[in-house]
KETORRO-980676 format. One record per atom (N, C-alpha, C): residue in one letter; atom name; z, y negated, x. Coordinates in pm, 1 decimal. Layout:
N
[A,CA,[Z,Y,X]]
...
This chain:
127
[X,N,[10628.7,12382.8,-91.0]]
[X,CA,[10619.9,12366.7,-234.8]]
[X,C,[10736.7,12432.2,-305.2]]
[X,N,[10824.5,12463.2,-247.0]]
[X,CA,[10893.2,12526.6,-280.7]]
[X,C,[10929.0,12689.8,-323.3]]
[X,N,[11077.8,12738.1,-374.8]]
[X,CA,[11029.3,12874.9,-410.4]]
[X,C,[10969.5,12934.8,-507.8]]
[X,N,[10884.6,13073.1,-564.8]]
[X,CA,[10809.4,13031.8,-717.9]]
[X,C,[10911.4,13098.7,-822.9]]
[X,N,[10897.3,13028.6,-898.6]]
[X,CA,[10992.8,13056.0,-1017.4]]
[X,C,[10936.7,13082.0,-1148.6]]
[X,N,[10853.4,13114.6,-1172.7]]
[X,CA,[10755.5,13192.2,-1258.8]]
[X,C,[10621.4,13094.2,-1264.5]]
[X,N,[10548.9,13080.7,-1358.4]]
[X,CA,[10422.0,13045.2,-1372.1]]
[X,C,[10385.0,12890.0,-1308.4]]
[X,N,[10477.3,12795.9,-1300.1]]
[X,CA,[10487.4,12660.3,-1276.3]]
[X,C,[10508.6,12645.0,-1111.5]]
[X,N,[10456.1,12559.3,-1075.3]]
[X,CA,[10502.4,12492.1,-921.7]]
[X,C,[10582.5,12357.4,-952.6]]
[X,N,[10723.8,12381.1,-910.7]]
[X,CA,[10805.0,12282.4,-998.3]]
[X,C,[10799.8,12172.6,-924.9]]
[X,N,[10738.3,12161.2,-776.0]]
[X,CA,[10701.5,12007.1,-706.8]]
[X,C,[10593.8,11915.8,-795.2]]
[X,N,[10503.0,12015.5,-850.1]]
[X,CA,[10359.8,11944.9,-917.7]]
[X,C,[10416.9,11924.2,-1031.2]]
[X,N,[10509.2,12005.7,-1137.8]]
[X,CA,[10533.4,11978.4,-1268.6]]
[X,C,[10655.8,11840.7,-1257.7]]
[X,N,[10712.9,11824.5,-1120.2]]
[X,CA,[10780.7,11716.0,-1161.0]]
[X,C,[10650.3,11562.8,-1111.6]]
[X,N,[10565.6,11617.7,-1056.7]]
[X,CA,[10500.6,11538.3,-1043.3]]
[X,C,[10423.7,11460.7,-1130.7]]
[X,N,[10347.6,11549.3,-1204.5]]
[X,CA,[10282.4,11566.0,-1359.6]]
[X,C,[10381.3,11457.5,-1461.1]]
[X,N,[10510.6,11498.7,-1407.4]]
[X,CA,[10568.9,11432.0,-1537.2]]
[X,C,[10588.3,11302.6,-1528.4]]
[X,N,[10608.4,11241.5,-1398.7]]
[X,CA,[10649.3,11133.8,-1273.0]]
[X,C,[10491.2,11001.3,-1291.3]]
[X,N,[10405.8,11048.6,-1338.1]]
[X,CA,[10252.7,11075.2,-1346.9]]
[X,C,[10239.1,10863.5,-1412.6]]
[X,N,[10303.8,10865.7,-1526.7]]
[X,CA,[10263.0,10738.2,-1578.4]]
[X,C,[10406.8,10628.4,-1530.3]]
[X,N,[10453.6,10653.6,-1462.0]]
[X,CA,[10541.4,10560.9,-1400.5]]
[X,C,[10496.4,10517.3,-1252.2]]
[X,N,[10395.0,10588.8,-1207.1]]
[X,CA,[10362.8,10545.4,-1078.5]]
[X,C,[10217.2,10449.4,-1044.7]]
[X,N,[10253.2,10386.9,-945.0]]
[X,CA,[10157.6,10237.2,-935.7]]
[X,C,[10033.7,10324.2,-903.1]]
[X,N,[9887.1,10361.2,-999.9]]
[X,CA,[9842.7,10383.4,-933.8]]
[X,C,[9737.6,10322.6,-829.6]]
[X,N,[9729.6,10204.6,-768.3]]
[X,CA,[9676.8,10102.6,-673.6]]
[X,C,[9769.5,10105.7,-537.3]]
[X,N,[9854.1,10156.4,-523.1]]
[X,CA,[9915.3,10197.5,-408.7]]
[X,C,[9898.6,10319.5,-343.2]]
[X,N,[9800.3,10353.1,-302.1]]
[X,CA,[9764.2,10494.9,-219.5]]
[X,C,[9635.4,10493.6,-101.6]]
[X,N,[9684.7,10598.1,-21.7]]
[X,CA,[9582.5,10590.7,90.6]]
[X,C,[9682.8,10677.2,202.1]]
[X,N,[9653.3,10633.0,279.6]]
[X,CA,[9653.3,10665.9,422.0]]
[X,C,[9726.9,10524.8,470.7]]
[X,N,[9868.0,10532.3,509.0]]
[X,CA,[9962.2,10422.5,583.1]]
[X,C,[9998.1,10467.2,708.6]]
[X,N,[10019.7,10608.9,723.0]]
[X,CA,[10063.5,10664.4,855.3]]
[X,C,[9972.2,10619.7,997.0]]
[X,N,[10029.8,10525.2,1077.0]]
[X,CA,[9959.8,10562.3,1199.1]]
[X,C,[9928.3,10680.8,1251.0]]
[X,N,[9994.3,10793.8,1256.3]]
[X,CA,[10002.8,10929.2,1310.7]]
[X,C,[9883.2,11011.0,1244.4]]
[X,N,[9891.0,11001.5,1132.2]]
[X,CA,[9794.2,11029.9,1019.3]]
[X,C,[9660.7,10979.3,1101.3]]
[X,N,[9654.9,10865.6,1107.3]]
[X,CA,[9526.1,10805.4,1118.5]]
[X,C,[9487.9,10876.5,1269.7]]
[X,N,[9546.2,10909.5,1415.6]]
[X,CA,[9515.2,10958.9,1532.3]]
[X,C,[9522.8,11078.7,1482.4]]
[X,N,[9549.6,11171.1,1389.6]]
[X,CA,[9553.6,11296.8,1373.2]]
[X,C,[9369.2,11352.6,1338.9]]
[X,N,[9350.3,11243.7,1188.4]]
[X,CA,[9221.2,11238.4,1128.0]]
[X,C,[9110.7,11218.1,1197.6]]
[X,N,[9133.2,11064.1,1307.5]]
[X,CA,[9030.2,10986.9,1355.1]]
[X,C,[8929.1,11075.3,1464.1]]
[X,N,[8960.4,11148.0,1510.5]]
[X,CA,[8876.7,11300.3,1593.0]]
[X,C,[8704.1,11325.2,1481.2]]
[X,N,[8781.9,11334.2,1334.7]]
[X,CA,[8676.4,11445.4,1300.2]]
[X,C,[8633.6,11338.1,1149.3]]
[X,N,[8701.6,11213.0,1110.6]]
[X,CA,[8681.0,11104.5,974.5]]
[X,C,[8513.3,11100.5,975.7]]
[X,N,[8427.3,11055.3,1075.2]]
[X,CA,[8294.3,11042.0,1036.8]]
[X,C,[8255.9,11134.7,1002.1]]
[X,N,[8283.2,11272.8,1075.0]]
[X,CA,[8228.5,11345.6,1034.2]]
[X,C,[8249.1,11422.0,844.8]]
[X,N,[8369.3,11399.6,836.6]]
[X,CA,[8426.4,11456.2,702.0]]
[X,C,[8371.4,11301.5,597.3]]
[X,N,[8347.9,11194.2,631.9]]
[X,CA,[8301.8,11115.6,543.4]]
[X,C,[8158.0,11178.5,483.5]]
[X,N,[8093.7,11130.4,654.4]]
[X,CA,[7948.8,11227.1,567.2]]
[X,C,[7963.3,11369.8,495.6]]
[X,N,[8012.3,11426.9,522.7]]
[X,CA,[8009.7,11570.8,467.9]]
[X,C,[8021.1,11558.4,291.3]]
[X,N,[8160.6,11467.3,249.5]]
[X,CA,[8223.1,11425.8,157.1]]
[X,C,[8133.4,11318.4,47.8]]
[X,N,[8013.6,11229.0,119.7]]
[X,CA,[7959.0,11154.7,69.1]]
[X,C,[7820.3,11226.0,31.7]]
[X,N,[7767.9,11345.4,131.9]]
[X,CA,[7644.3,11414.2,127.0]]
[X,C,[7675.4,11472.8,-13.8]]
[X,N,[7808.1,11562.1,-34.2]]
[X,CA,[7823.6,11647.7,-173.4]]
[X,C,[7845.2,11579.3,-295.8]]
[X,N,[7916.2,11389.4,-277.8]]
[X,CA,[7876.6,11353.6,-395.8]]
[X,C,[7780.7,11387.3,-443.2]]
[X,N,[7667.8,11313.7,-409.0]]
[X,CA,[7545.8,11310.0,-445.5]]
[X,C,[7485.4,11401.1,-494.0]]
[X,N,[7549.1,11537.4,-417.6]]
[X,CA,[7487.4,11609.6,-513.3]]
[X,C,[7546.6,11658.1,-686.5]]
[X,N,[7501.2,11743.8,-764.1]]
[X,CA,[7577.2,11756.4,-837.2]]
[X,C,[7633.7,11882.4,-827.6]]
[X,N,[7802.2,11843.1,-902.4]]
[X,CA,[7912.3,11935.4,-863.8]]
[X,C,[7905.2,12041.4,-1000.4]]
[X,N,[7910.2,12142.8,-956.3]]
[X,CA,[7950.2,12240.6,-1076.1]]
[X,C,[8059.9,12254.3,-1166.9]]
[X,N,[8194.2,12194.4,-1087.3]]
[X,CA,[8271.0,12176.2,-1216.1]]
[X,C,[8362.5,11995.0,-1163.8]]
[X,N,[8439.1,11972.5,-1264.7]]
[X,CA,[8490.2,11831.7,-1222.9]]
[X,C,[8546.3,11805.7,-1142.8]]
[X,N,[8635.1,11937.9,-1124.6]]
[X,CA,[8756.2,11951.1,-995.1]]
[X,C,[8705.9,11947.3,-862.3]]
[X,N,[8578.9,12016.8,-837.4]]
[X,CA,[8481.1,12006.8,-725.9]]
[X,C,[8492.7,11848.1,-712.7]]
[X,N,[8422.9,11767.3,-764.3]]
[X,CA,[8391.9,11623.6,-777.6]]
[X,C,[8538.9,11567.1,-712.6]]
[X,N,[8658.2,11568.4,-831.9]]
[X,CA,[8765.7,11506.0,-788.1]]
[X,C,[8816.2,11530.3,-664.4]]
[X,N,[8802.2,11647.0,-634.5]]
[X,CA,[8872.2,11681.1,-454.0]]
[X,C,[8760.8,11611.1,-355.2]]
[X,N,[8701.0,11585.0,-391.2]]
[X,CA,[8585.1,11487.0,-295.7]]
[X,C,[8654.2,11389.8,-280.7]]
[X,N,[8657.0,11308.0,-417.8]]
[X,CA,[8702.4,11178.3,-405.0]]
[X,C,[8837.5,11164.4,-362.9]]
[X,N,[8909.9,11255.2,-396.1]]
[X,CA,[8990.0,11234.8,-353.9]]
[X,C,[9032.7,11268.9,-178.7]]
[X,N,[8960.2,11264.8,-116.7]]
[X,CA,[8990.7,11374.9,13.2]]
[X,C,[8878.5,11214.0,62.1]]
[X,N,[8793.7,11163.3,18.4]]
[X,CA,[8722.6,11040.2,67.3]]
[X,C,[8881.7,10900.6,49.1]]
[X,N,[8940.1,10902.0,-82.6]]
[X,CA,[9046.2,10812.0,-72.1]]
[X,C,[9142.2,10826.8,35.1]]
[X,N,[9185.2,10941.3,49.8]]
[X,CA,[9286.0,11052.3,144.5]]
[X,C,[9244.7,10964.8,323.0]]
[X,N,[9090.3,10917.5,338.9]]
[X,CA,[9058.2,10929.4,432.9]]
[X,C,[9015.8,10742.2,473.0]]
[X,N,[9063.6,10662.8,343.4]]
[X,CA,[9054.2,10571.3,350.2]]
[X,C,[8922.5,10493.2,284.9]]
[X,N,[8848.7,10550.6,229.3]]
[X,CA,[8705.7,10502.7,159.4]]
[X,C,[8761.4,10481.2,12.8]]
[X,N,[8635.1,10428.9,-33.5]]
[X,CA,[8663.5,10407.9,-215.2]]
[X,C,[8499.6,10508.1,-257.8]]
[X,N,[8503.2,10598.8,-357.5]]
[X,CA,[8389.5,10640.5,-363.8]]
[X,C,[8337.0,10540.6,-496.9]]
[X,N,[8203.0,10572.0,-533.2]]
[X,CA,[8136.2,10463.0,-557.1]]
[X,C,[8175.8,10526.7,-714.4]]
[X,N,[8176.2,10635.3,-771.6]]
[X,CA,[8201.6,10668.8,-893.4]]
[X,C,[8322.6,10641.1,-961.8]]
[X,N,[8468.2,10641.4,-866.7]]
[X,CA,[8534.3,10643.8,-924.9]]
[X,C,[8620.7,10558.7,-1030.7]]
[X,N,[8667.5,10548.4,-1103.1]]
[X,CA,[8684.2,10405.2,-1150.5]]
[X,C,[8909.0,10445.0,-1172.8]]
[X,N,[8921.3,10562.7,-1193.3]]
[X,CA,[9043.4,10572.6,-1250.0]]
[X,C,[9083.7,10712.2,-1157.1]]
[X,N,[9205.6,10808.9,-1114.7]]
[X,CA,[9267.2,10872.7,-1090.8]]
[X,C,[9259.8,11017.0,-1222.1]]
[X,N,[9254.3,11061.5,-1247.2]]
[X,CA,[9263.7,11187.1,-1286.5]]
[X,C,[9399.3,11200.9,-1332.8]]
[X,N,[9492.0,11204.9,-1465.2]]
[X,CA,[9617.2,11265.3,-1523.8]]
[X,C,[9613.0,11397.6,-1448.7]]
[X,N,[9704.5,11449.1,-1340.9]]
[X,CA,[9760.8,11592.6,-1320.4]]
[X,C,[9682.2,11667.3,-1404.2]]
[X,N,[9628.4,11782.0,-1433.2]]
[X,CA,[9609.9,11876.0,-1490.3]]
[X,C,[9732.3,11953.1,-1504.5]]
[X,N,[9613.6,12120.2,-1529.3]]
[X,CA,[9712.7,12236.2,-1537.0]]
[X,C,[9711.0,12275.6,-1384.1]]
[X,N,[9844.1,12345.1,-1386.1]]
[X,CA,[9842.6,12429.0,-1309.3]]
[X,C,[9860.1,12539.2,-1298.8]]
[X,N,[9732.1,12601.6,-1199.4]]
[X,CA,[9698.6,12717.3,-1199.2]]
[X,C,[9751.7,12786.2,-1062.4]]
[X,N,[9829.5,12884.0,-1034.1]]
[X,CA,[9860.3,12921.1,-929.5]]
[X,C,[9738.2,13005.6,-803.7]]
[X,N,[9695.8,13070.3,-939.5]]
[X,CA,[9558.1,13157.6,-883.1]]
[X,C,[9459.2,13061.5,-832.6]]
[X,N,[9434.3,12907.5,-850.2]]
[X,CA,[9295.5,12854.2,-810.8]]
[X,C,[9379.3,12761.1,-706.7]]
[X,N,[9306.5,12779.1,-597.5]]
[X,CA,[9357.8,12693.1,-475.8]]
[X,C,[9314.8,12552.8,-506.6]]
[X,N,[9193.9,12498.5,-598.9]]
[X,CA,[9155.2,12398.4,-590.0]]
[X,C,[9247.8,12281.8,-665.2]]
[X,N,[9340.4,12406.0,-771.3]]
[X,CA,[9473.2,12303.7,-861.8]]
[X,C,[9544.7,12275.3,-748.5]]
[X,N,[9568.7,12303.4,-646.7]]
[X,CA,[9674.3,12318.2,-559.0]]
[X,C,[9640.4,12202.6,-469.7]]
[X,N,[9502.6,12198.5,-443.0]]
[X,CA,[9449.8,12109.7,-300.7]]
[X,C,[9481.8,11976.3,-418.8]]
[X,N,[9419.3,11944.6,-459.8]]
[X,CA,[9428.7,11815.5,-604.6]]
[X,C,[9551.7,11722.5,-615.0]]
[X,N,[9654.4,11820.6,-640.7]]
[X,CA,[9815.0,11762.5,-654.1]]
[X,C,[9841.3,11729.1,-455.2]]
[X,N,[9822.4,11825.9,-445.5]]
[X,CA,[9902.4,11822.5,-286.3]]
[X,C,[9817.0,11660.2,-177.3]]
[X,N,[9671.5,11601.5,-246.4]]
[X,CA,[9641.1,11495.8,-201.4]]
[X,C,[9698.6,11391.3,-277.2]]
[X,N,[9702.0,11432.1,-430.7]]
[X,CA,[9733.6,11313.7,-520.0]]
[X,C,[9879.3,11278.0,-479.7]]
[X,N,[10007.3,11372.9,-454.9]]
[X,CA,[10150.3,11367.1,-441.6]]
[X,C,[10124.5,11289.1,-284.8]]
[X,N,[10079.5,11325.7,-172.4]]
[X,CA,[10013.8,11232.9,-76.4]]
[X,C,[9998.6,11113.7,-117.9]]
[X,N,[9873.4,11095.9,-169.5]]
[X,CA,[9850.2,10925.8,-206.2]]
[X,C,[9922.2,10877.1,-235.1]]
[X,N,[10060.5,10923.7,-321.1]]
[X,CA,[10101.8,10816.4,-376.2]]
[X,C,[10271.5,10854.1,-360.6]]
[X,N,[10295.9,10895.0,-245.7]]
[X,CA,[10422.4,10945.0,-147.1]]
[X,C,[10494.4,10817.7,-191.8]]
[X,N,[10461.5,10693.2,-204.2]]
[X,CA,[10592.5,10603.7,-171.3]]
[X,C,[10592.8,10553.2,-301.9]]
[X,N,[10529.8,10601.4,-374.8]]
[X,CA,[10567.1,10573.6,-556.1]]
[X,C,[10659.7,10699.7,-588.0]]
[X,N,[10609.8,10863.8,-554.5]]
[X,CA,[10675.0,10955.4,-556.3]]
[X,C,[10814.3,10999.9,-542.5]]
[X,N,[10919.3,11045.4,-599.8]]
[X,CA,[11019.1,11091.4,-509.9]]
[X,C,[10994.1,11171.0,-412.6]]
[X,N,[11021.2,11190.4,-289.6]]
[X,CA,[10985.5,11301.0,-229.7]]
[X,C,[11120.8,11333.2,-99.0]]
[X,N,[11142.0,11464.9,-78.7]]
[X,CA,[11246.4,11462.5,-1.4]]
[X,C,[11211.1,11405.7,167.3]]
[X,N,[11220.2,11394.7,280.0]]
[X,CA,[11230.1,11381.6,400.5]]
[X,C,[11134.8,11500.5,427.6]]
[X,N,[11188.5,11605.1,368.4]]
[X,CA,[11131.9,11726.7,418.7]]
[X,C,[10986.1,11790.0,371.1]]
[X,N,[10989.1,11739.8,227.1]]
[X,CA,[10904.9,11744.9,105.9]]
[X,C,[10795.9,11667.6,156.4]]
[X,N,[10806.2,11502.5,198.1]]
[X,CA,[10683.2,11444.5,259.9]]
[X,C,[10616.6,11472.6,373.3]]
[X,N,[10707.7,11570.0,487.3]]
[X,CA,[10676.9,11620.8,601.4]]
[X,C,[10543.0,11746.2,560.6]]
[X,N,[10593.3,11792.2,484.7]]
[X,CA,[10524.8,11904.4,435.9]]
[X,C,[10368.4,11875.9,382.8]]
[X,N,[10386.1,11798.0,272.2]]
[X,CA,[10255.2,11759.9,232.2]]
[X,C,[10175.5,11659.6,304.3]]
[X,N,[10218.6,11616.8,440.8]]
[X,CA,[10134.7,11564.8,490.0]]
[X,C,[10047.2,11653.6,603.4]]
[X,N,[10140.5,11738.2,648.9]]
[X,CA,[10089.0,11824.4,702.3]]
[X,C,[9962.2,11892.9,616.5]]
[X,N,[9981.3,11947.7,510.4]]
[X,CA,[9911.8,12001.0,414.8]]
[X,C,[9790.2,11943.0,414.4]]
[X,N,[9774.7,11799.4,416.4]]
[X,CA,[9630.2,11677.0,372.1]]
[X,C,[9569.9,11697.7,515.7]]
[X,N,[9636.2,11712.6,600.6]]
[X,CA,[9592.0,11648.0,706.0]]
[X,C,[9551.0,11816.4,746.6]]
[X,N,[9526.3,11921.2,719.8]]
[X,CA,[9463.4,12084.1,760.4]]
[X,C,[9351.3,12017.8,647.6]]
């Protein structure tokens, strides 16, 4: 993610900004490698992912990292209808962090991203 340079993570804020120029109907999971990396433990993280919809989430971000971590994995969840605008970012809450780092994922080939930059965050989706 780079180095920190005060309050901002400048991969997500260029992302944020990058935000209404990108297709959002182009995302998922394209990597073959991806897919033998996932395919071990996907049923199991579907159910897990589909059990906590259902229930109800305490805040929205809870909710969105579901869905999004169910898109991440190749499903459509049944609620969603639209993508989420970037938020804030918060350095202190890991959950701002998990959010961008699937969303900049999903949508890698709308994204700029360096060689090195996409290496990274895929690694990232895929822990």
């Amino acid at each position: 993610m780079g180095k920190s340079t005060g309050k901002d993570v400048l991969i997500f804020k260029r992302f944020q900004l990058s935000w209404n120029n990108l297709n959002k109907q182009n995302s998922g999971i394209a990597e073959k490698y991806v897919k033998k990396i996932i395919k071990p433990e996907r049923k199991r993280l579907l159910e897990f992912l589909k059990n906590n919809l259902n229930n109800a989430q305490p805040r929205n971000d809870y909710k969105e990292l579901l869905e999004l971590a169910l898109i991440f994995l190749g499903e459509k969840p049944k609620t969603l209808t639209f993508f989420h605008v970037p938020g804030a970012i918060h350095r202190a809450r890991w959950m701002a962090k998990a959010i961008y780092c699937i969303k900049i994922y999903l949508f890698r080939n709308e994204f700029k991203l360096s060689a090195k930059e996409k290496l990274h965050f895929t690694i990232y989706v895929c822990f």
